[in-house]
C-alpha positions as a Markdown table, in Angstrom:
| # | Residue | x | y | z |
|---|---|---|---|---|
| 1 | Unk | -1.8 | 11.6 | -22.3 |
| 2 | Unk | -1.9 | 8.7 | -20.4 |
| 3 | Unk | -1.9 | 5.1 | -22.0 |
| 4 | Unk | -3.7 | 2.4 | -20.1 |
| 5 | Unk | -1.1 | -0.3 | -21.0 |
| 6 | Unk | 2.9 | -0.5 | -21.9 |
| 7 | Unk | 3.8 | -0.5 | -25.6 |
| 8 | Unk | 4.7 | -4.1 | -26.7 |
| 9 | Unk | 4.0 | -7.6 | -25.8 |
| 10 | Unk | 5.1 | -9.1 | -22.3 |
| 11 | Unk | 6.5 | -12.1 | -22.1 |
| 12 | Unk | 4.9 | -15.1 | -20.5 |
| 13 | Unk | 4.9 | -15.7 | -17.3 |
| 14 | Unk | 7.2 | -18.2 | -15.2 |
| 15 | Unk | 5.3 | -21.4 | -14.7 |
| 16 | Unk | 6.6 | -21.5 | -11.0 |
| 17 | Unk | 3.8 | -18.8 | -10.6 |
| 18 | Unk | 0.9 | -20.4 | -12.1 |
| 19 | Unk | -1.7 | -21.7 | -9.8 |
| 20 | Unk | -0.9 | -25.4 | -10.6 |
| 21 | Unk | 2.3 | -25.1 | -9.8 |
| 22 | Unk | 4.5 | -24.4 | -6.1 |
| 23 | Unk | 3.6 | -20.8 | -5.1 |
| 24 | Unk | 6.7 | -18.6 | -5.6 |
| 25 | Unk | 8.9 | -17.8 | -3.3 |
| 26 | Unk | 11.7 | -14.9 | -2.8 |
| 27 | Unk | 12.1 | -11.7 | -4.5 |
| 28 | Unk | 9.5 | -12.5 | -7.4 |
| 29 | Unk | 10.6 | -11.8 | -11.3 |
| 30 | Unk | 7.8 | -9.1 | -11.8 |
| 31 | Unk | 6.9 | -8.4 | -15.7 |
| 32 | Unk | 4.3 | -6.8 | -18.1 |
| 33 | Unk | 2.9 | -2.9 | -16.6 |
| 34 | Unk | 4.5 | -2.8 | -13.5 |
| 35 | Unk | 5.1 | 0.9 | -13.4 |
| 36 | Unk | 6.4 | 3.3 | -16.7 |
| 37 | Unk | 6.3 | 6.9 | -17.4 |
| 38 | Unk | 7.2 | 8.3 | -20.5 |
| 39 | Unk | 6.4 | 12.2 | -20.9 |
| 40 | Unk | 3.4 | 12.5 | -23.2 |
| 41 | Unk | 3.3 | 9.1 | -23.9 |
| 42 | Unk | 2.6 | 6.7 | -21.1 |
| 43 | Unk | 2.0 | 7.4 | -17.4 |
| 44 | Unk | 1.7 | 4.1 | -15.4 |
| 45 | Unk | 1.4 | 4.8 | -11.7 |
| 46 | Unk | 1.8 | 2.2 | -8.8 |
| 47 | Unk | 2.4 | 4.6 | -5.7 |
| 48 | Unk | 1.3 | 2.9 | -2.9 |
| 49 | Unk | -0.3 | -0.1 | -4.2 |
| 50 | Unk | -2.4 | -2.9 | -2.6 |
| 51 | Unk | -2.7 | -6.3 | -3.8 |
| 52 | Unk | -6.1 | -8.3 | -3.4 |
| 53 | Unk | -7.1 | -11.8 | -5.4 |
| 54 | Unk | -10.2 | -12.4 | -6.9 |
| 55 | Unk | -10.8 | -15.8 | -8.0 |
| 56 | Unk | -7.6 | -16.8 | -10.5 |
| 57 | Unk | -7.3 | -13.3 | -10.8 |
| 58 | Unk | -4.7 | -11.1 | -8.7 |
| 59 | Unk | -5.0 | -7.1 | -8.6 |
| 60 | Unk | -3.1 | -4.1 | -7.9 |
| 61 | Unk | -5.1 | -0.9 | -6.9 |
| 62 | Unk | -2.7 | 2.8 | -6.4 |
| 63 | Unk | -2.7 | 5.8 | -6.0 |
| 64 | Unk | -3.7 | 7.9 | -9.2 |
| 65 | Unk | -2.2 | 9.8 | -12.0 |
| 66 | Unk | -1.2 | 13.4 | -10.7 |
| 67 | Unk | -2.7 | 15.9 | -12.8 |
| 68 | Unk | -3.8 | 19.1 | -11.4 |
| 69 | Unk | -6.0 | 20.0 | -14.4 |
| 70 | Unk | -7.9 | 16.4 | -14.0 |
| 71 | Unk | -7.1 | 14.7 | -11.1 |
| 72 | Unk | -6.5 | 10.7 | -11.5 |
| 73 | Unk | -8.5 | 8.3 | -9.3 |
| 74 | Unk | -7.4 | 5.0 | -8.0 |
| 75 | Unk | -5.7 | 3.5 | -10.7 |
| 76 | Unk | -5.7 | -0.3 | -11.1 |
| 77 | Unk | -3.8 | -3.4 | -13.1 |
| 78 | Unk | -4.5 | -6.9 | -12.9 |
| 79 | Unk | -2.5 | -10.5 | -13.5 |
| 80 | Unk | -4.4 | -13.5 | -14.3 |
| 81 | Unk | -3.2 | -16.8 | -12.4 |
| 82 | Unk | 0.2 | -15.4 | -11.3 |
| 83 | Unk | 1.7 | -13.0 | -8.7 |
| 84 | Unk | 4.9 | -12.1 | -11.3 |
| 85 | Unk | 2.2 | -11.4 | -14.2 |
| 86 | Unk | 2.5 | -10.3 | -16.8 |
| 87 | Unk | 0.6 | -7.5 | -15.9 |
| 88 | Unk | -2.0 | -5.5 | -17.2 |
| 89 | Unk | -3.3 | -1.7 | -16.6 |
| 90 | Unk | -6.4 | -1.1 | -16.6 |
| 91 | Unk | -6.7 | 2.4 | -16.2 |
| 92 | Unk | -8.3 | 4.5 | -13.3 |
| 93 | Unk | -11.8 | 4.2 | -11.0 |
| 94 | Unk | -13.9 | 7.6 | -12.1 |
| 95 | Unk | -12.3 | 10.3 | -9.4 |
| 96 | Unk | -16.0 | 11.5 | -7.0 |
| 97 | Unk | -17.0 | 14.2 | -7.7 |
| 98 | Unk | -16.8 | 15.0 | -3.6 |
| 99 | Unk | -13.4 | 14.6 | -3.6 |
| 100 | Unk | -12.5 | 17.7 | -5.3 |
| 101 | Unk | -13.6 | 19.9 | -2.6 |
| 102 | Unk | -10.2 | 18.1 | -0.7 |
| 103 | Unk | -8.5 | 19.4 | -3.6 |
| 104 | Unk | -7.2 | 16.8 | -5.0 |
| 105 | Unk | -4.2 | 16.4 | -8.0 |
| 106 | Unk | -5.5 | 12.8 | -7.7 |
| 107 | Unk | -6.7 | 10.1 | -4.9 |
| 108 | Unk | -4.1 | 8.3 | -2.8 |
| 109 | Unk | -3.1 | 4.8 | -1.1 |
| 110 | Unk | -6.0 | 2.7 | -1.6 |
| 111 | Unk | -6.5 | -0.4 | 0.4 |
| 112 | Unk | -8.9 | -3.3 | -0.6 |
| 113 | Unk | -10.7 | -6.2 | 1.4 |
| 114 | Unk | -13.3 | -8.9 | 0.3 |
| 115 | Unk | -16.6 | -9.0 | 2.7 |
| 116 | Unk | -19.1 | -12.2 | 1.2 |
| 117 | Unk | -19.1 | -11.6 | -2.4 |
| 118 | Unk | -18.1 | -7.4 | -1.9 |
| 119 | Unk | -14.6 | -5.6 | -2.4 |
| 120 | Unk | -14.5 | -2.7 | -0.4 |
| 121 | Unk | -12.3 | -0.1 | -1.3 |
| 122 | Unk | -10.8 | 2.5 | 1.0 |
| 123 | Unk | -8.7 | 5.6 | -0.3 |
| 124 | Unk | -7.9 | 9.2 | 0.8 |
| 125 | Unk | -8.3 | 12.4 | -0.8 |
| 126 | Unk | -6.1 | 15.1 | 0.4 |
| 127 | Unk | -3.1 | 17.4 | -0.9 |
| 128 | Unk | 0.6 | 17.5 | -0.4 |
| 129 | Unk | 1.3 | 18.7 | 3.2 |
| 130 | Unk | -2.0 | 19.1 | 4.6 |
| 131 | Unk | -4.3 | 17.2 | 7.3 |
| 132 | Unk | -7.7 | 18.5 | 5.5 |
| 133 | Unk | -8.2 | 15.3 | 4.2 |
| 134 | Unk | -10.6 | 12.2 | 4.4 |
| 135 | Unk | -11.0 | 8.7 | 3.9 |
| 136 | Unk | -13.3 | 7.0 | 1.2 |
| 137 | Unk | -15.0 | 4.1 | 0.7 |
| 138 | Unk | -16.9 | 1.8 | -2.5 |
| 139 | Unk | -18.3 | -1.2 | -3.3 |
| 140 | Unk | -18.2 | -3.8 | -6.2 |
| 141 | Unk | -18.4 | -7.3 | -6.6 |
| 142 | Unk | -16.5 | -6.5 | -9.8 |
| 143 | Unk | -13.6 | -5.7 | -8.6 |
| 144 | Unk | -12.2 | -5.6 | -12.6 |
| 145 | Unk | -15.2 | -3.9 | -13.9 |
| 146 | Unk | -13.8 | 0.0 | -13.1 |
| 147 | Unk | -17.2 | 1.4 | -13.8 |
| 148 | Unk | -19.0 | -1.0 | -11.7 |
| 149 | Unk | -17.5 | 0.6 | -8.4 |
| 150 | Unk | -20.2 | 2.4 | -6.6 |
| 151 | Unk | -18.6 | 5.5 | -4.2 |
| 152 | Unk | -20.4 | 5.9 | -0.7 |
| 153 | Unk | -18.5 | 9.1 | 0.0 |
| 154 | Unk | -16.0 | 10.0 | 3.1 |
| 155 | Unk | -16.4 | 7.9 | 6.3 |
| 156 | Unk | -13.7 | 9.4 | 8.2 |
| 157 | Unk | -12.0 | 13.3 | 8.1 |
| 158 | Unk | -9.1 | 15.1 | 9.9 |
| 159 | Unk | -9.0 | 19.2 | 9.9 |
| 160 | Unk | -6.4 | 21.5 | 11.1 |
| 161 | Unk | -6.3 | 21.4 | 14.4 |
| 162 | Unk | -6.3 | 17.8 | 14.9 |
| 163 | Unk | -3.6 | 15.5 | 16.1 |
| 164 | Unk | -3.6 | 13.3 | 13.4 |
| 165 | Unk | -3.7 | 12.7 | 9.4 |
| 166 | Unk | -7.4 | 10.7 | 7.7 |
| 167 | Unk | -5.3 | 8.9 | 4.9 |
| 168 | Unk | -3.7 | 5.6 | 4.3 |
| 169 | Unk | -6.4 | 3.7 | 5.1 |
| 170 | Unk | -6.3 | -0.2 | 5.5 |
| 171 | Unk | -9.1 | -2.4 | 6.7 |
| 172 | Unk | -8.4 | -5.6 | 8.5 |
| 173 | Unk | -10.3 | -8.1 | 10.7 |
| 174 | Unk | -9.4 | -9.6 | 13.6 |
| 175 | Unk | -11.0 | -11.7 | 17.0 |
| 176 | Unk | -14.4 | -11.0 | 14.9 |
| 177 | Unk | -14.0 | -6.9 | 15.0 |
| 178 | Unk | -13.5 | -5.1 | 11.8 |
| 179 | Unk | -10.7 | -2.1 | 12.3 |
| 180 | Unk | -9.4 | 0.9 | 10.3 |
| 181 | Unk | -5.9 | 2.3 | 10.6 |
| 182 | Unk | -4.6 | 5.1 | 9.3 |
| 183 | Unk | -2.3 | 7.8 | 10.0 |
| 184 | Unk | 0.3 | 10.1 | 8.3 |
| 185 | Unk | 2.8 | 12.8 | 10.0 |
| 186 | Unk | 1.6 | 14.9 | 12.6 |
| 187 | Unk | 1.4 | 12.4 | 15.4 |
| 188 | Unk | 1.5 | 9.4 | 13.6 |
| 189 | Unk | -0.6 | 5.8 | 13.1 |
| 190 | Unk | -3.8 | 5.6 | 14.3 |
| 191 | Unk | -6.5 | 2.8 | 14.8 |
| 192 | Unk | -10.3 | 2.5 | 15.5 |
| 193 | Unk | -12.5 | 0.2 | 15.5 |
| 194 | Unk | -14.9 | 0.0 | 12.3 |
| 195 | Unk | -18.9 | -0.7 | 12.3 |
| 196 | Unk | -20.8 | -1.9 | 9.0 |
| 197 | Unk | -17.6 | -1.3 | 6.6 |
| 198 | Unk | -18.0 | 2.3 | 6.7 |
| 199 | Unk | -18.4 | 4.0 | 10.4 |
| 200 | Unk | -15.5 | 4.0 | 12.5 |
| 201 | Unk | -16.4 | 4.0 | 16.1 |
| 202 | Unk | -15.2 | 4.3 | 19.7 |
| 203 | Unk | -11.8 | 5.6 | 20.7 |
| 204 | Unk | -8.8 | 6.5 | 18.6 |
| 205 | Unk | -5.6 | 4.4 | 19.8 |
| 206 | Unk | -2.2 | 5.6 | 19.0 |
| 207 | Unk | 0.1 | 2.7 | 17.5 |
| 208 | Unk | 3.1 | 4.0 | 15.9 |
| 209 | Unk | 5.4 | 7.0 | 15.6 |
| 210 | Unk | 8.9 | 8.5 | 14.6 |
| 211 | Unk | 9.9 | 11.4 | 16.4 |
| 212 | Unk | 13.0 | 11.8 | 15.8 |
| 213 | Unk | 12.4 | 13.5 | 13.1 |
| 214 | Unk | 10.4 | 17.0 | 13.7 |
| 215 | Unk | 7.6 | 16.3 | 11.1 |
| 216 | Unk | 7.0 | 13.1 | 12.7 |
| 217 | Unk | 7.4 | 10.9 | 9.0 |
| 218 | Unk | 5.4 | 8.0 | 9.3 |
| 219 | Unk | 2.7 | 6.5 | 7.4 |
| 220 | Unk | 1.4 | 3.8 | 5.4 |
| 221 | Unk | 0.4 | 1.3 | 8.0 |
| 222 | Unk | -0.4 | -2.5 | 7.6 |
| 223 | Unk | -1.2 | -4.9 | 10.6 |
| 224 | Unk | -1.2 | -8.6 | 10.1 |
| 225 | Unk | -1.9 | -11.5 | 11.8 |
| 226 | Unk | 1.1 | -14.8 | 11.8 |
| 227 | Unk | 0.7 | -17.0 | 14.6 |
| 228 | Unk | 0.7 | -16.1 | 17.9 |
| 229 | Unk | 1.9 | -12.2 | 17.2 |
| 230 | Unk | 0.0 | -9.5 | 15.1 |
| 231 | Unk | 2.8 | -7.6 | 13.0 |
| 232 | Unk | 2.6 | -3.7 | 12.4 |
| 233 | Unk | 4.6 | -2.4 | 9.4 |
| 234 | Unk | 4.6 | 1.5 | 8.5 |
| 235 | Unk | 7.1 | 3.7 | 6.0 |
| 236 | Unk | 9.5 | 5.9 | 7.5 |
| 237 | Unk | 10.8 | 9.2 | 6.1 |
| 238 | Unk | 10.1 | 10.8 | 2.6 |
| 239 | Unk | 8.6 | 9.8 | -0.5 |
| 240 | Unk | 7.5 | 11.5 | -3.4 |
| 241 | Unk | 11.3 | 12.9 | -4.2 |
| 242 | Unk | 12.7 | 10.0 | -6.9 |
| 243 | Unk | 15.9 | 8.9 | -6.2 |
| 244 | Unk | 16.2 | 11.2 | -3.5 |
| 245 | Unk | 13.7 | 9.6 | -1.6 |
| 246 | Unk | 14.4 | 8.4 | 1.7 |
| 247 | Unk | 11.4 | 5.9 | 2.3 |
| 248 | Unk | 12.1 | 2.6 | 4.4 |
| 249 | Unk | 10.0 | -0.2 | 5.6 |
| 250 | Unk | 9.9 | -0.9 | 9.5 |
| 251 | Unk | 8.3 | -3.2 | 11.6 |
| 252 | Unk | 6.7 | -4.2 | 14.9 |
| 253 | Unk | 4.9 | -6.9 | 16.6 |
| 254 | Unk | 2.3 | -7.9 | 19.7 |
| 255 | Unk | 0.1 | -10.5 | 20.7 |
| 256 | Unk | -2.7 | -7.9 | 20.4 |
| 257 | Unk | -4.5 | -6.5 | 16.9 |
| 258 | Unk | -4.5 | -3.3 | 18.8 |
| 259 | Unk | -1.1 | -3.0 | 20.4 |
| 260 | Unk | 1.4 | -1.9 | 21.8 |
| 261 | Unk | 3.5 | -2.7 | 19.0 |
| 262 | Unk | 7.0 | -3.2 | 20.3 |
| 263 | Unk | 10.2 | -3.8 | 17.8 |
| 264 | Unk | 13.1 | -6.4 | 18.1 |
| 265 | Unk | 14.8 | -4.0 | 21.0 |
| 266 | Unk | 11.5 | -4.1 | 22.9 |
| 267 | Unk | 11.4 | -0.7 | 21.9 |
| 268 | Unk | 7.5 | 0.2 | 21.9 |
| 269 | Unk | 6.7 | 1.9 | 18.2 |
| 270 | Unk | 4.8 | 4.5 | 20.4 |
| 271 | Unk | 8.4 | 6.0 | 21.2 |
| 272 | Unk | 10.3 | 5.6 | 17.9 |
| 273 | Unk | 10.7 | 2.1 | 17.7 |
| 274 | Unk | 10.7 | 0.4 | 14.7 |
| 275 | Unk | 13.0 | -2.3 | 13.5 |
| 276 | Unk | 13.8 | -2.1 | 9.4 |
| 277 | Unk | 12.1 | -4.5 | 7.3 |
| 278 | Unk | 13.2 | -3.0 | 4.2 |
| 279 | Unk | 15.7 | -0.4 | 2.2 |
| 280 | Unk | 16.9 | 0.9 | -0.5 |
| 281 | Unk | 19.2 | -1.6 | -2.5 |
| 282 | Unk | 20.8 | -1.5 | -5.9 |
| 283 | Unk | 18.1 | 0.2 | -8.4 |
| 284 | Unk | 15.1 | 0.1 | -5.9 |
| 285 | Unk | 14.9 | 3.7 | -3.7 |
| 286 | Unk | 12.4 | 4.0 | -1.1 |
| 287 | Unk | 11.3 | 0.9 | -0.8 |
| 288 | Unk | 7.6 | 1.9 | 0.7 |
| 289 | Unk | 3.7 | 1.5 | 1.3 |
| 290 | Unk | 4.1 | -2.3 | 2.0 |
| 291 | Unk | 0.7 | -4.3 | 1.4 |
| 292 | Unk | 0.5 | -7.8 | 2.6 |
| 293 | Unk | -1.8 | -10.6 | 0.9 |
| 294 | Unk | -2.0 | -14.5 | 2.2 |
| 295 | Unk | -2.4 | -16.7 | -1.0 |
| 296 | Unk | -1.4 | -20.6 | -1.0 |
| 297 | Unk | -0.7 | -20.7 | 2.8 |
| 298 | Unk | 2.1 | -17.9 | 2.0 |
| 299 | Unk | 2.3 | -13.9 | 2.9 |
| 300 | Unk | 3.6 | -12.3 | 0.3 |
| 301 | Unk | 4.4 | -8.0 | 0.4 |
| 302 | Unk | 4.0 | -5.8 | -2.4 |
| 303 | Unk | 5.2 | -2.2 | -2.3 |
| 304 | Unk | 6.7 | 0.8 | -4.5 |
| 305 | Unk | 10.4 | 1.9 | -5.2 |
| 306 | Unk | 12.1 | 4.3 | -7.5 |
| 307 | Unk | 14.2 | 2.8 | -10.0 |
| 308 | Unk | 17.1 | 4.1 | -10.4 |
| 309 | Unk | 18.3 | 2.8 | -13.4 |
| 310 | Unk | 15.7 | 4.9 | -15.5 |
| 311 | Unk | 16.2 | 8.3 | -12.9 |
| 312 | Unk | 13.3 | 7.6 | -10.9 |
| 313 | Unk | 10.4 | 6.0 | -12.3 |
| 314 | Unk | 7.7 | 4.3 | -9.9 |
| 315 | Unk | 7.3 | 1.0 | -10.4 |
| 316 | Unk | 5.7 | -2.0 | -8.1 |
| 317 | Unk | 8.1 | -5.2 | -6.5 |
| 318 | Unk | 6.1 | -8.6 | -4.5 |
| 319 | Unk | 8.2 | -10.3 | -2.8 |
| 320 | Unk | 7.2 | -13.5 | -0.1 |
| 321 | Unk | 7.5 | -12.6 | 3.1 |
| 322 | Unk | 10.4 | -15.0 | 5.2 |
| 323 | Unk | 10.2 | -15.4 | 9.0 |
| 324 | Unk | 13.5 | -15.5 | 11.2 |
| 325 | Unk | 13.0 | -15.9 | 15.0 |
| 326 | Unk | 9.5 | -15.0 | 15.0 |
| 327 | Unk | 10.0 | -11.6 | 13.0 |
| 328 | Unk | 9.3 | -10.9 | 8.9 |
| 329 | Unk | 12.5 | -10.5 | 6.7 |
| 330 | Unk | 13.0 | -10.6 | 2.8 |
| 331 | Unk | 15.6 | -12.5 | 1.4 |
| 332 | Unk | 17.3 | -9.8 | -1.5 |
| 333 | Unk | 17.4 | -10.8 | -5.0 |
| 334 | Unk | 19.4 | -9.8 | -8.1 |
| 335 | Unk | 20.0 | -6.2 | -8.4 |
| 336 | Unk | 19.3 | -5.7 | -5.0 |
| 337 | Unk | 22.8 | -5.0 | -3.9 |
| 338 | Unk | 23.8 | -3.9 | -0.4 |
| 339 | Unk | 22.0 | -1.2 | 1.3 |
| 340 | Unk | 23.1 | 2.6 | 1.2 |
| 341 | Unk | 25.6 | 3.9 | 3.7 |
């Protein structure tokens, strides 16, 4: 059964975080539905989640409840005037009816970006271990109206037999070009340039890659812009096994949207390289499926981790993003503790 908030009342928020106060900075206090799951009771996804702002009004989109007798689509949760919350679930976007032929236990790692007065959304519908799976897109300028999204089908598909993976979509816009990249396993992140919202175009550039590991486990890519240099961030290793999950946060950067992305070493990520933004520490295990969001002149990064302190359970951490030397860190907060190892 699946509740479409926690049980209880959250506490109010910290006034550092209100928008008439400084923004907040650091490893943020998050609070209110920010990921539970209690068998039969309440299930509270935020697997790869992206963060967007609309107005006052801040949102979390991710990837559905996993249900193989009625797959979950893109679930979403909201915070009004804060990044820490609380915050509230909303429930889940109508799963298309197209999707199913992907079969789908539910849709994955949305990304969102606001066009005018429009919210585009871009997911993927696919199933554990395959590359038969596509990329697809809707429209609201309601973002918090679930019903008001409108679904304009798949606008980009991978089969078996190609090289790489049509999920993990995310949208960005840079020199006055829209661009899609996207990319999981088989040979890695992939980018192409993007036409109207919804037709990729052109050539498909390679940008990132780990092989040294056989199935090639990458994904989950985000490319942003802080000043001179353009910033690609992807999630090593596994997800997807609780506290056995391996997942890590690296990074890379160029004075191009487009690439080559090259890490600290000068390593390009082409070849492997890839320098580590972020681990496990303390409770939080695979620390993954990073989403960066400019508000009040900062960048802040929200992503996923299992929480070890309750065996597993998927819950959502923002954090602001620091700078050292020209490269993206995060300053650890309490109950972070040291890395593994």
């Amino acid at each position: 059964m699946l509740s479409l908030a926690l049980l209880g009342a959250a506490p109010a928020a910290a006034d550092h975080g209100q928008g008439n106060g400084p923004p907040p900075s650091g490893k943020l206090d998050m609070i209110g539905d920010v990921g539970d799951f209690v068998p039969g009771v309440v299930d509270d996804p935020v697997h790869d989640p992206t963060l967007f702002k609309d107005g006052q009004t801040y949102y979390v989109f991710s990837t559905g409840v996993l249900d193989p007798e009625d797959p979950g689509g893109i679930y979403a949760r909201r915070s009004t005037g804060t990044l820490e919350g609380p915050w509230e679930s909303l429930g889940a976007i109508d799963l298309p009816e197209w999707t199913l032929d992907y079969d789908v236990q539910h849709l994955w790692a949305p990304h969102v970006v606001r066009v005018g007065d429009t919210y585009h959304l871009y997911y993927s519908a696919s199933s554990f271990g395959t590359n038969r799976s596509a990329i697809g897109h809707a429209t609201t300028r309601a973002p918090g109206d679930l019903d008001s999204w409108v679904d304009h089908g798949p606008i980009l598909t991978s089969a078996p037999g190609d090289d790489y993976n049509a999920i993990d979509p995310m949208v960005f816009k840079a020199r006055g070009q829209w661009y899609i990249t996207f990319g999981s396993f088989w040979s890695g992140i992939k980018l192409q340039r993007l036409d109207g919202m919804d037709t990729p175009t052109g050539p498909i550039t390679s940008l990132a890659s780990n092989p040294v590991d056989p199935p090639n486990a990458i994904e989950n890519p985000q490319i942003f812009q802080h000043g001179r240099y353009w910033y690609l961030t992807a999630s090593w290793d596994f997800c997807c096994q609780g506290v056995d999950s391996t997942y890590r946060t690296v990074v890379g950067r160029s004075t191009s949207p487009t690439g080559p992305f090259v890490d600290r070493d000068g390593v390009p990520m082409t070849e492997g390289g890839g320098t580590v933004l972020l681990e496990s520490r303390g409770n939080q295990i695979g620390t993954g499926a990073l989403d960066v969001l400019k508000d009040r002149g900062r960048l802040y990064g929200v992503h996923h981790y299992y929480d070890a302190d309750t065996g597993g359970t998927i819950r959502m951490q923002i954090r602001e993003i620091e700078w050292e030397d020209g490269w993206p860190s995060f300053s650890y907060g309490p109950g972070d503790g040291d890395p593994p190892g």
